[in-house]
N, C-alpha and C positions, 0 to 999 in steps of 0.2 A: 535270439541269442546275441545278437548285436546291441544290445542296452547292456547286457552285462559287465563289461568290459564300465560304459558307463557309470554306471550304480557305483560299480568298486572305485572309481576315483572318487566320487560326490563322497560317499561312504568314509576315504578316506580322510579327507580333506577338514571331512567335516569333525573326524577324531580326531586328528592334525591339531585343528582351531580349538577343540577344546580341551586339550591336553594345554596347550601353550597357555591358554586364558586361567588354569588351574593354578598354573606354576606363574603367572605374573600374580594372580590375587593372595597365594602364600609370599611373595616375595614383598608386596607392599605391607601386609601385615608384618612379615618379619620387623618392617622397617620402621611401622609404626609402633613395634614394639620396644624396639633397643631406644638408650636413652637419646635425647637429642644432644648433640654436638653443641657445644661451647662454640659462639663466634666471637673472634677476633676484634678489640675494636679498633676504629680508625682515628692515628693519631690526628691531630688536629695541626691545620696549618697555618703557618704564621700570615695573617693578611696584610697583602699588599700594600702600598701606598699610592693613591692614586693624585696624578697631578692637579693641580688648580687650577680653576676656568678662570680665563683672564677675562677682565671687564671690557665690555666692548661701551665706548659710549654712542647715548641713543642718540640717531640721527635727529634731524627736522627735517619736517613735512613740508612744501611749498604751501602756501594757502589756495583753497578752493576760489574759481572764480566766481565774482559777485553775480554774474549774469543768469537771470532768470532760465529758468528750464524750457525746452521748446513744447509746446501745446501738441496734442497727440489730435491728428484729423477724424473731422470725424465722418462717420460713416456714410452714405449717400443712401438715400431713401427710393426703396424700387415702387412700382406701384404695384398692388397685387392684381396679380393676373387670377383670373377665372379658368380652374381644369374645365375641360370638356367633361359634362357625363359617360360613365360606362356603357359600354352595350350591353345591351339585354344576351341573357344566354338561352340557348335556342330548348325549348323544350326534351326531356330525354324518354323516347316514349317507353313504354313498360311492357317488358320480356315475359312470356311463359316460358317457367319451368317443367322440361317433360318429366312426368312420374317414374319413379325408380322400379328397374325392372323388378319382375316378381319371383326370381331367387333372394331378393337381400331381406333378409327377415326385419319387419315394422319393429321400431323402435320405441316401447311405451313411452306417456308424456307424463306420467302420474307415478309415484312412489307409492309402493303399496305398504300399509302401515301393518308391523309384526307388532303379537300380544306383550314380548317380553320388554318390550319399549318404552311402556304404558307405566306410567307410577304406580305404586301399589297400594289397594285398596285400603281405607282405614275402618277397619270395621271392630 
């Protein structure tokens, strides 16, 4: 008895929602029905006048000096060093698996092949 109370809200809400959804989809039809409204147009404005960019004159440049660029050092030669070899990694000896107890039912390794599988004969 306690959902009851429930239900009738859900119930309601949900008539609610589609009452309103009724009345909004006749009110957009109304609206695509009547003719469309004439808009306004926008008088046009008279444009501005915008001031002159005054002339700046171009400067001069100092000249570059004549003096050669400095030479980039160069690198120093290392000698190659020799890595040490790796160690050896230690053998990993090999574990038996104890057999699964005998509740768990054997699991075939083979797919057993059904008749309706089979293409059919052309005789």
């Amino acid at each position: 008895m306690a959902n009851f109370p429930r239900i009738c809200v859900v119930l309601s809400l949900i008539i609610a929602l589609s009452i309103s959804t009724i009345q909004v989809s006749q009110a957009a039809r109304q609206l695509l029905q009547t003719s469309q409204p004439t808009v306004p147009t926008i008088p046009s404005l008279p444009q501005p006048t915008l001031p002159t960019i005054p002339n700046i004159p171009a400067g001069t440049l100092p000249p570059l000096p004549a003096t050669p660029l400095p030479t980039l050092p160069t690198n120093p030669s290392f000698p190659n060093a020799a890595l040490p070899p790796l160690p050896t990694m230690p053998a990993v000896p090999k574990g038996n698996i104890p057999p699964l107890p005998s509740y768990f039912p054997s699991i075939p390794s083979n797919i057993p092949s059904f008749p309706f599988l089979s293409p059919p004969s052309t005789n």
